[in-house]
DSSP file (Angstrom, degrees, kcal/mol; ACC not computed):
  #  RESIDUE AA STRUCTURE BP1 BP2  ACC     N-H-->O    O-->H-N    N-H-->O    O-->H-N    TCO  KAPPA ALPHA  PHI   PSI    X-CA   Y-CA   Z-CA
    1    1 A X     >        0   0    0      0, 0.0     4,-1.5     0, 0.0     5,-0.1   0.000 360.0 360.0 360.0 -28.4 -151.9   30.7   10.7
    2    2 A X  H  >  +     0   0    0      1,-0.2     4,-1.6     2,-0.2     5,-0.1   0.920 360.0  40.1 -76.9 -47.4 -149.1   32.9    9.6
    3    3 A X  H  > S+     0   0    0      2,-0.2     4,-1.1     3,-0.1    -1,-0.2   0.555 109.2  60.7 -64.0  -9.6 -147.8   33.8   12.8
    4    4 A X  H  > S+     0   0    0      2,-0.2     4,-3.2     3,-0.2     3,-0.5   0.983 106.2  49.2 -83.8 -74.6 -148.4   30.4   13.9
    5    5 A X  H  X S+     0   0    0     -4,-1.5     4,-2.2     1,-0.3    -2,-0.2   0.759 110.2  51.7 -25.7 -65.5 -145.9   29.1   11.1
    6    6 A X  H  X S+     0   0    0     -4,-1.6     4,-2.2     2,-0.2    -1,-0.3   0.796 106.9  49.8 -54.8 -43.2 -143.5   31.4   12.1
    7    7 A X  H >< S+     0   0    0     -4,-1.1     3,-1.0    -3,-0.5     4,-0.5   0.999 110.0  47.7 -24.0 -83.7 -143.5   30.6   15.7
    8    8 A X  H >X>S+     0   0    0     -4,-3.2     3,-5.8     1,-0.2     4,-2.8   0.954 117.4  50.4 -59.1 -60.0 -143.1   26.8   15.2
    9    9 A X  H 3<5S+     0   0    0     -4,-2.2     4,-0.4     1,-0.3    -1,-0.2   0.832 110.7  45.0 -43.5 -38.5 -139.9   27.9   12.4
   10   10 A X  T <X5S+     0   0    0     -4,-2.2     4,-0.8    -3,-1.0    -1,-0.3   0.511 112.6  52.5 -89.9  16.7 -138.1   30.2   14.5
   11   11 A X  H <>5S+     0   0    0     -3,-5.8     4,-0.9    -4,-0.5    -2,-0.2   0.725 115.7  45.5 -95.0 -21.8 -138.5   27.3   17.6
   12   12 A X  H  X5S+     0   0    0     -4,-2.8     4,-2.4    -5,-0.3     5,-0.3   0.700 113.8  46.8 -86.6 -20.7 -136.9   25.0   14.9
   13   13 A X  H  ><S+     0   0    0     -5,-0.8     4,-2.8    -4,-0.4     5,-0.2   0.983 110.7  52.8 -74.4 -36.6 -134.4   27.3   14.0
   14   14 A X  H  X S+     0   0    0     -4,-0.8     4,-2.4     2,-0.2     5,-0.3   0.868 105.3  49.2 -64.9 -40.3 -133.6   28.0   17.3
   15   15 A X  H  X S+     0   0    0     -4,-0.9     4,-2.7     2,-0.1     3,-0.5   0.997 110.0  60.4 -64.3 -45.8 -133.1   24.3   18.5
   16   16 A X  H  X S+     0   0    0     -4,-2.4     4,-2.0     1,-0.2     3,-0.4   0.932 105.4  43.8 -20.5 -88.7 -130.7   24.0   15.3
   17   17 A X  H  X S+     0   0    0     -4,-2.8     4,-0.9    -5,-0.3    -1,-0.2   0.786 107.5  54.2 -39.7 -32.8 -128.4   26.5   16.2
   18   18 A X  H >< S+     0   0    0     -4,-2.4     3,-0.5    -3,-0.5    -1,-0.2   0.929 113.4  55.0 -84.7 -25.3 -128.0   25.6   20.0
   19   19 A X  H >< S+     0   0    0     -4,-2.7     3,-0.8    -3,-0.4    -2,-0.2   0.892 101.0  49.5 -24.8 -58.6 -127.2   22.2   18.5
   20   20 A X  H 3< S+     0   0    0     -4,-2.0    -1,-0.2    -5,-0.2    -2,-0.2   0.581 117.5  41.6 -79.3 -15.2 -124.8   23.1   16.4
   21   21 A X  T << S+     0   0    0     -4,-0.9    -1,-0.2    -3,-0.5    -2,-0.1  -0.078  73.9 109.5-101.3  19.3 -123.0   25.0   19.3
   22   22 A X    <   +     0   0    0     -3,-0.8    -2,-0.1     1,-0.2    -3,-0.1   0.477  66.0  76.0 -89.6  -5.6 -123.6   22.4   21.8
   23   23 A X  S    S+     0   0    0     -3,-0.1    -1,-0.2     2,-0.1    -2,-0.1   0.999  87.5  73.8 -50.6 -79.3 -119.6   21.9   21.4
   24   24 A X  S    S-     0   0    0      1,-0.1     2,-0.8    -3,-0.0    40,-0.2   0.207  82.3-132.1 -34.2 125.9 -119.2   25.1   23.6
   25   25 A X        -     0   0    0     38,-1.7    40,-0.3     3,-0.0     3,-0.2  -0.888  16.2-164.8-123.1 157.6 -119.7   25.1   27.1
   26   26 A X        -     0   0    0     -2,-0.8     2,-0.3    38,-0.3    40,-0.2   0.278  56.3 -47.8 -72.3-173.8 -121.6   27.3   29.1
   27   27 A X        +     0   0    0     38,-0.2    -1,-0.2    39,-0.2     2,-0.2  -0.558  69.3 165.6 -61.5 125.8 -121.6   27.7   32.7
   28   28 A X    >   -     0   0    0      3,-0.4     3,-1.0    -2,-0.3    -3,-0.0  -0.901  48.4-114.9-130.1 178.9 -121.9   24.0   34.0
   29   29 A X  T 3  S+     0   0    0      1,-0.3     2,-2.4    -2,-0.2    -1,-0.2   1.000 114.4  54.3 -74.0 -41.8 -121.1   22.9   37.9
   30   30 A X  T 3  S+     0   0    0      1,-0.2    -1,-0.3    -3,-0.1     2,-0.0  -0.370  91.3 100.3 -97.0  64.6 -118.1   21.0   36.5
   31   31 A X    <   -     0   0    0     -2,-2.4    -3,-0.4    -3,-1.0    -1,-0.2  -0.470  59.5-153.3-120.0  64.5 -116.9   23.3   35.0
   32   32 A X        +     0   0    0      1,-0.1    -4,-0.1    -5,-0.1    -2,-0.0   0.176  18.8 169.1 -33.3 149.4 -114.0   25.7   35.8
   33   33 A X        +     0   0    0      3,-0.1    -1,-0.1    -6,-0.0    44,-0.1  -0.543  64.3  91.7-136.1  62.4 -113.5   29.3   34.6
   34   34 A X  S    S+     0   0    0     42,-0.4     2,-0.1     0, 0.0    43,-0.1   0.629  84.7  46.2-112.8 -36.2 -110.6   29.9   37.0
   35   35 A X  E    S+A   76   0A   0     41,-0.7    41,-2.2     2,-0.0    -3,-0.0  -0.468  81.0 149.6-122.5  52.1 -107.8   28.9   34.7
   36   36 A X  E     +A   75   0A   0     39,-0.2     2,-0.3    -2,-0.1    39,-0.2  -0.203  11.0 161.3 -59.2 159.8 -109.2   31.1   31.3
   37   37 A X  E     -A   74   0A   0     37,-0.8    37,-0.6     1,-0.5    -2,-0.0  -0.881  50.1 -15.2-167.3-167.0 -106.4   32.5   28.8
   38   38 A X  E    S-     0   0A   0     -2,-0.3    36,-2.8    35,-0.2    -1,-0.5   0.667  82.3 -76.8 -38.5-172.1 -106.9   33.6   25.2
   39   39 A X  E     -A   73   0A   0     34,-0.3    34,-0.2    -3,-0.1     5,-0.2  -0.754  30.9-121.2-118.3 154.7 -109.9   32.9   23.0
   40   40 A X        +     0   0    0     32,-1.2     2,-0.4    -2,-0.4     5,-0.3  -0.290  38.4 158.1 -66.0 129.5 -111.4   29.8   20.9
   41   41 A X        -     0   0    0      3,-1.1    -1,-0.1    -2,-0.1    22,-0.0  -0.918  56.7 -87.2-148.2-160.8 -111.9   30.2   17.5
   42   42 A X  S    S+     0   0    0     -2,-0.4     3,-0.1     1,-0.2    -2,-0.1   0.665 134.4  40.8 -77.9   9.9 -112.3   27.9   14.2
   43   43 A X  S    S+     0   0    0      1,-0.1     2,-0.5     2,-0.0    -1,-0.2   0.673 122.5  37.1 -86.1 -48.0 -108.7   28.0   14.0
   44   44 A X  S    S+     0   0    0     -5,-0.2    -3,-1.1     4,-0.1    -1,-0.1  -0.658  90.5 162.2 -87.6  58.4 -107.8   27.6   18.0
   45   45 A X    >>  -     0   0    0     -2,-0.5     4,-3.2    -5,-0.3     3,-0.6   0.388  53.3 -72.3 -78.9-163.0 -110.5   25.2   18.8
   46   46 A X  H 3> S+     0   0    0      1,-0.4     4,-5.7     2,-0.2    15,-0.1   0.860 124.7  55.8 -88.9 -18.1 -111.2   22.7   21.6
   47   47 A X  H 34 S+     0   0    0      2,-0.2    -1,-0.4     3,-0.2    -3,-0.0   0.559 108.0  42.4 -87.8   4.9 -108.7   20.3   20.6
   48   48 A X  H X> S+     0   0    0     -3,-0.6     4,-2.9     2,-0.2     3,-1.3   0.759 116.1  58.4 -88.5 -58.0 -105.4   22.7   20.6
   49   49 A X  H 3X S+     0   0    0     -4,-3.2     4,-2.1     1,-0.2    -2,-0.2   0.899 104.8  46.4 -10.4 -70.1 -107.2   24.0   23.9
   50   50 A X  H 3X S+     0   0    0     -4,-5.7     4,-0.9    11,-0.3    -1,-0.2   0.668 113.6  52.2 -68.6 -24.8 -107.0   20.7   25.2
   51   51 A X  H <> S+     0   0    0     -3,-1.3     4,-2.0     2,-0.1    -1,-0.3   0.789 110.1  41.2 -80.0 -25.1 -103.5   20.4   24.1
   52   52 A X  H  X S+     0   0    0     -4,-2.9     4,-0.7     2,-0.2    -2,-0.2   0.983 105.8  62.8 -77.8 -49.0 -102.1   23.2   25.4
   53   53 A X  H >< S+     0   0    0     -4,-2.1     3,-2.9     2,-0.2     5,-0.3   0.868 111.8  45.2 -12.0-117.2 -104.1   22.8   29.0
   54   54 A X  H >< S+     0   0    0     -4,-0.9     3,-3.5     1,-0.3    -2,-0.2   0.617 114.2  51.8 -26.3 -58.9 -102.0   19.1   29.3
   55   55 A X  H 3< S+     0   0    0     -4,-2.0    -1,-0.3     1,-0.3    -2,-0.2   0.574 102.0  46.5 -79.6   6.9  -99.3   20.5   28.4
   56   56 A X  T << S-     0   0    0     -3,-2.9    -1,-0.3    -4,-0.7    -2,-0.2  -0.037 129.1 -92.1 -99.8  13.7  -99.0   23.1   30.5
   57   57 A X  S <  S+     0   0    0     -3,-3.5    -3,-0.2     1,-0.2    -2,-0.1  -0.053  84.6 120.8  95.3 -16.1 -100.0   20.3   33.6
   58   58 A X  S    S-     0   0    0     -5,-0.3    -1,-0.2    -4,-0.1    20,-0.2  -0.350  70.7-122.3 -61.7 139.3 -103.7   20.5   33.8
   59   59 A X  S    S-     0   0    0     18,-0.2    19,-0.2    -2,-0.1     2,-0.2   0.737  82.0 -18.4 -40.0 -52.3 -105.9   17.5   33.3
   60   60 A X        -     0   0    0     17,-0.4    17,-1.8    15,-0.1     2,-0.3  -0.700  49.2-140.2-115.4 176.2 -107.7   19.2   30.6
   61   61 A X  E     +B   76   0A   0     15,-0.2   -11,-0.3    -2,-0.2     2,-0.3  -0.965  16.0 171.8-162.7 143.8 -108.8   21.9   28.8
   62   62 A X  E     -B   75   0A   0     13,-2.0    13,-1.9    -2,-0.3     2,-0.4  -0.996  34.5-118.5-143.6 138.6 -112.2   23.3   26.8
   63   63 A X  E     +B   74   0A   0     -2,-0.3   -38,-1.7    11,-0.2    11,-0.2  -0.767  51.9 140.9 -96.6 165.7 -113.2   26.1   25.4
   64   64 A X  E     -B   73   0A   0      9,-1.4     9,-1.4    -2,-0.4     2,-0.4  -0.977  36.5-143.6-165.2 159.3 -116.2   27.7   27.1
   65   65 A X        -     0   0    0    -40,-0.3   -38,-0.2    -2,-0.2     7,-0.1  -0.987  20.7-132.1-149.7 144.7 -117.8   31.0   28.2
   66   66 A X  S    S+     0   0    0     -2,-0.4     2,-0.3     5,-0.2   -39,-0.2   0.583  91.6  24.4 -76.0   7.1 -119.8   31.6   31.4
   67   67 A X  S    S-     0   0    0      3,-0.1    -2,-0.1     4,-0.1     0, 0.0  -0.927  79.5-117.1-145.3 174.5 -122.5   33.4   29.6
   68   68 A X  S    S+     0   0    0     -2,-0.3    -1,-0.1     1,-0.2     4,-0.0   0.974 119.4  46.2 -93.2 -36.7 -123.9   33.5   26.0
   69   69 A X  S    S+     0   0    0     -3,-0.1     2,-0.3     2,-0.0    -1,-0.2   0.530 102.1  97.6 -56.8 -11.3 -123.1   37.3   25.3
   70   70 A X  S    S-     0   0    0     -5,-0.1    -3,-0.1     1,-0.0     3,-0.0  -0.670  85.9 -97.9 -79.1 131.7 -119.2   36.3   26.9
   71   71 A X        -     0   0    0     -2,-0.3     2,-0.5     1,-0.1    -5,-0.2  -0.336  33.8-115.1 -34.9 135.4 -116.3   35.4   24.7
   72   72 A X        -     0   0    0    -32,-0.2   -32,-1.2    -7,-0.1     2,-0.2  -0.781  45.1-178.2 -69.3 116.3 -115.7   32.0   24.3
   73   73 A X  E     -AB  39  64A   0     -9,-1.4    -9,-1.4    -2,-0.5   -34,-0.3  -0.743  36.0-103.6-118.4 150.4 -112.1   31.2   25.9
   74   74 A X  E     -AB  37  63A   0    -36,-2.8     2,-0.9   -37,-0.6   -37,-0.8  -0.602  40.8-161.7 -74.0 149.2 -109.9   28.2   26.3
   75   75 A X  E     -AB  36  62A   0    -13,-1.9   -13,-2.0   -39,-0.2     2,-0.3  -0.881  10.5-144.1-123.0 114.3 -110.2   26.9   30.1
   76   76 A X  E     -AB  35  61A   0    -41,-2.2   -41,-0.7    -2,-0.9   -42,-0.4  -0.721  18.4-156.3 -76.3 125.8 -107.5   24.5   31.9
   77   77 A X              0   0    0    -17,-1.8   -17,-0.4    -2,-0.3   -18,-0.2  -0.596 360.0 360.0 -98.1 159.0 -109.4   22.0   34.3
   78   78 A X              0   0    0     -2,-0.3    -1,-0.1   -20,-0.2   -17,-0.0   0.381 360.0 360.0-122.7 360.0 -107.4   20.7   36.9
């Protein structure tokens, strides 16, 4: 029963957290990592990303990191 309990908590805990990071993205197919530059953080977030990306001519911009152990960086879409 104990381990059982502990199972199901760290399955809940786990869905929590990739929730709560579900901002970030990972590798997806539409998703560039061609056009990376510095990295995201709770100050530099997705939506200064996303400004700086336009203004620098790109369509967009996100931050995102092609793996989960990879920095999370801002990316310009084109």
């Amino acid at each position: 029963m104990g381990s059982t309990k502990t199972l199901v908590i760290c399955f809940f805990a786990m869905i929590f957290a990739v929730s709560l990071s579900s901002h970030n993205v990972l590798a997806s197919e539409n998703f560039s990592f061609d056009n990376c530059h510095g990295p995201c953080s709770e100050y530099y977030g997705r939506e200064e990303c996303n400004n700086n990306c336009k203004n620098a001519g790109f369509r967009s911009g996100d931050c995102g990191s092609p793996c989960i152990p990879c920095p999370v960086k801002c990316c310009c879409q084109k």
